[in-house]
C-alpha positions as CSV (number, residue, x, y, z in Angstrom):
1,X,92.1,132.4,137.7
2,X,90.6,129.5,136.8
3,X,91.0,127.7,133.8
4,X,89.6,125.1,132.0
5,X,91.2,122.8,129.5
6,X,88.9,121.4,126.5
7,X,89.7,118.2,124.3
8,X,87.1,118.3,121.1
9,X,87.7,115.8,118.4
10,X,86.6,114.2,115.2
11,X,86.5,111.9,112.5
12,X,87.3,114.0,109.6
13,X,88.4,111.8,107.0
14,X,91.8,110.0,106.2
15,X,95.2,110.5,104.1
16,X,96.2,106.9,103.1
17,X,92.6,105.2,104.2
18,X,91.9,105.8,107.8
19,X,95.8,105.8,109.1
20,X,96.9,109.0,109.0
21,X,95.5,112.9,108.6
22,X,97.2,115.2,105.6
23,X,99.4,117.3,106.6
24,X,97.5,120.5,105.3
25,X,94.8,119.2,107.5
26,X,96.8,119.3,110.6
27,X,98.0,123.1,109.4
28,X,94.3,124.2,108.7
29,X,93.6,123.2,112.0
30,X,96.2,125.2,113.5
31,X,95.4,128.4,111.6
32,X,92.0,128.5,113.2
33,X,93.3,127.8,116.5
34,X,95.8,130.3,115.9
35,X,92.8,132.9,115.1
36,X,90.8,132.0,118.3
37,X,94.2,132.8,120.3
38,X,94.3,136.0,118.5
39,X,90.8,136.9,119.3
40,X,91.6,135.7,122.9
41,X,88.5,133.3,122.5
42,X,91.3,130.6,123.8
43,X,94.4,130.8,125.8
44,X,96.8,128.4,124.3
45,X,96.5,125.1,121.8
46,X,97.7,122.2,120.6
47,X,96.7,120.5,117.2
48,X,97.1,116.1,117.3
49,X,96.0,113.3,115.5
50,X,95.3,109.8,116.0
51,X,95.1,107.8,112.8
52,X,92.2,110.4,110.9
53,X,90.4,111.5,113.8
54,X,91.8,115.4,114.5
55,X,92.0,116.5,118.2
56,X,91.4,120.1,118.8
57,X,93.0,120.5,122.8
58,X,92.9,124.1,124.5
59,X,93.0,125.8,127.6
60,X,90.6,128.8,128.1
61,X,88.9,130.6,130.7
62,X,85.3,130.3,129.7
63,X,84.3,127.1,132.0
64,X,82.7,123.7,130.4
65,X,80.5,123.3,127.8
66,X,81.1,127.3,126.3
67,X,79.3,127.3,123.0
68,X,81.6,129.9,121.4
69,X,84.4,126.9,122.0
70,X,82.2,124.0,120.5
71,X,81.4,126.3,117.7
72,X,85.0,127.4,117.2
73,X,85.5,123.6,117.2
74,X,82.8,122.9,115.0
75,X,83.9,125.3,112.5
76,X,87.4,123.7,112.5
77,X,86.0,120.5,111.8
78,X,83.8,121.6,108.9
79,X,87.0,123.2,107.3
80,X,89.0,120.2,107.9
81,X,86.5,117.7,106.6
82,X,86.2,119.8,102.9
83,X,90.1,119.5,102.8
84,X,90.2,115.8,103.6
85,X,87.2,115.5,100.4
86,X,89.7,116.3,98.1
């Protein structure tokens, strides 16, 4: 089987200027990886940070460039942003 391991990120927006993410960032993130596992969309996850841009890292079977993972992504991102607003 092959697989093929993904690393999205993005600027969403900072806790404490542009140091850190909030924590309920980092767990929203996780809850919609944790769906896309479910769904079997990916095969495992981790969630990371570096100062406030959020890293989305998977491994799935789908091959490169797999719109359903950039949208997945994508739709992480947005929810994350609208967190980090307030």
């Amino acid at each position: 089987m092959k697989v093929t391991v993904s690393a999205i990120k993005a600027d969403i927006g900072g806790y404490v200027g542009h140091s850190s993410s909030h924590p309920q960032v980092l767990e929203t993130a996780r809850k919609g990886m944790d769906r896309a596992k479910t769904s079997g969309l990916i095969i495992d996850y981790h969630v990371t940070r570096c100062g406030d841009d959020l890293q989305l890292i998977m491994t799935h079977k789908n091959g490169i460039n797999y719109g359903d993972i950039h949208e997945m992504a994508w739709n992480i991102f947005v929810d994350c942003t609208a967190l980090a607003k307030n």
